[in-house]
C-alpha positions as CSV (number, residue, x, y, z in Angstrom):
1,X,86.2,83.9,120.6
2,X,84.7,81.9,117.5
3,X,86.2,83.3,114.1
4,X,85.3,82.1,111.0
5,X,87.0,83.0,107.6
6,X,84.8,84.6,104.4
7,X,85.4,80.8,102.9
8,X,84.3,78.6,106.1
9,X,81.9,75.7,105.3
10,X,80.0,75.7,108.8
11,X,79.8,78.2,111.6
12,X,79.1,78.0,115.4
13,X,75.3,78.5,117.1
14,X,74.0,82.1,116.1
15,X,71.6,82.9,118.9
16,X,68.7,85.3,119.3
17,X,70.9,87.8,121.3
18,X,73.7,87.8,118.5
19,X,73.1,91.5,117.8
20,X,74.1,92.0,121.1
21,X,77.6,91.9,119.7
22,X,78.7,89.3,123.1
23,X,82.3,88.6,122.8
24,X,81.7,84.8,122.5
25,X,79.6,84.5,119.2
26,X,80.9,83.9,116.0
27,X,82.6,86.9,114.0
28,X,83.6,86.9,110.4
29,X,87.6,87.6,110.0
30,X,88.7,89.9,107.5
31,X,90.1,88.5,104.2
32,X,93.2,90.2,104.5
33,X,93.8,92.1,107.6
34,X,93.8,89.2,110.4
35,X,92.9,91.6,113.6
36,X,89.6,92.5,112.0
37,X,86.3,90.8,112.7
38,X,82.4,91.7,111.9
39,X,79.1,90.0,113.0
40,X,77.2,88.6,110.2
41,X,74.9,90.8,108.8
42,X,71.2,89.5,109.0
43,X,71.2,88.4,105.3
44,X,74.3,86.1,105.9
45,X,72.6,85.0,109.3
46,X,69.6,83.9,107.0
47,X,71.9,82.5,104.6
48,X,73.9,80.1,106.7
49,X,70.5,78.5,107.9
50,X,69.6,78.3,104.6
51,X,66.4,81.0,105.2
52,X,64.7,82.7,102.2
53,X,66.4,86.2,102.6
54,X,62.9,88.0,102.1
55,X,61.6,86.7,105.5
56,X,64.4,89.5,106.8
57,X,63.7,92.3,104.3
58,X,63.0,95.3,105.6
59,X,63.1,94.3,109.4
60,X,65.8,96.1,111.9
61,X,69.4,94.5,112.4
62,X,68.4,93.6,115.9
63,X,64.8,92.1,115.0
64,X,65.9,89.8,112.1
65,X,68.9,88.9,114.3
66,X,66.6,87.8,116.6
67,X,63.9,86.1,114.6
68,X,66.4,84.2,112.9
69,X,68.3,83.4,116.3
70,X,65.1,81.8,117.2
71,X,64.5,79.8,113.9
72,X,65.6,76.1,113.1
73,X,67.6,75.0,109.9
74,X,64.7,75.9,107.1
75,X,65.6,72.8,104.6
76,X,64.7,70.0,107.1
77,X,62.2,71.5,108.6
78,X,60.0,72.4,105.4
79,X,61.1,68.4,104.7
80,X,59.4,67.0,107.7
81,X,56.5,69.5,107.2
82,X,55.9,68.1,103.7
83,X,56.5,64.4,105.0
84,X,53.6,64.8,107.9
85,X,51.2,67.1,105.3
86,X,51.3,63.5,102.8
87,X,51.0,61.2,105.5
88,X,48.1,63.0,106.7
89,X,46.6,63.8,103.5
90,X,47.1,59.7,102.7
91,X,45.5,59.4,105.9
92,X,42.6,61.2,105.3
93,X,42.0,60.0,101.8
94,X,42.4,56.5,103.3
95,X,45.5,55.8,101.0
96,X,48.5,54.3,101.6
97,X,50.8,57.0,103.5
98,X,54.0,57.6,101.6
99,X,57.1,55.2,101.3
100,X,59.0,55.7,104.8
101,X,56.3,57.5,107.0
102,X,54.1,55.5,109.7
103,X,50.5,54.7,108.7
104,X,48.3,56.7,111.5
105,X,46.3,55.2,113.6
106,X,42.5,55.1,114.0
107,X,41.4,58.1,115.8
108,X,39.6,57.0,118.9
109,X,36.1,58.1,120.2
110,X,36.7,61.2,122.7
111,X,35.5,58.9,125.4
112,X,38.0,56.3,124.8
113,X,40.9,59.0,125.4
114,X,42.7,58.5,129.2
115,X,42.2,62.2,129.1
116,X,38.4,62.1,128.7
117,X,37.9,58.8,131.3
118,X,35.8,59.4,134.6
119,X,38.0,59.0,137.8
């Protein structure tokens, strides 16, 4: 059993099935009374990946549990999505892509792609 105290820093996988209540995901431990534990509720499951609580609002325990079960870690992603939106846009404009991201290629013609060739 994974328990995790009201002041830990990191926290084991929370899956998709976590409002399942399986005896092998993480449980929050009662400040004072050691023999108690609780799941997270969906608003600390959003929390600890760092998701905008309002994507949860209003959706059932089981639902958000597993929408957010399903989800990545929301910082890094929104990062790389900003990171390939101004290389492409750089791309497109024919500028130079931003400091640290690969300058695109030329697209090929269709008939140039391996997919596209005649057998």
């Amino acid at each position: 059993m994974q328990t995790f105290g009201p002041d830990a820093t990191s926290i084991a996988t929370v899956t998709r099935a976590y409002a399942k209540v399986r005896s092998t995901d993480p449980k929050v431990q009662h400040p004072t009374q050691a023999g108690l534990l609780r799941q997270l509720t969906p608003v600390e499951h959003a929390r600890v990946k760092g998701i905008p609580e309002k994507l949860v609002a209003g959706l059932s325990v089981t639902r958000a549990h597993e929408m957010l079960g399903q989800s990545v870690l929301y910082a890094p992603f929104v990062a790389l999505g900003e990171r390939m939106g101004g290389a492409l846009r750089a791309w497109h404009d024919g500028r130079e892509a931003p400091r640290g991201v690969a300058r695109l290629p030329a697209i090929l013609p269709v008939e140039d792609l391996p997919l596209f060739a005649a057998a």
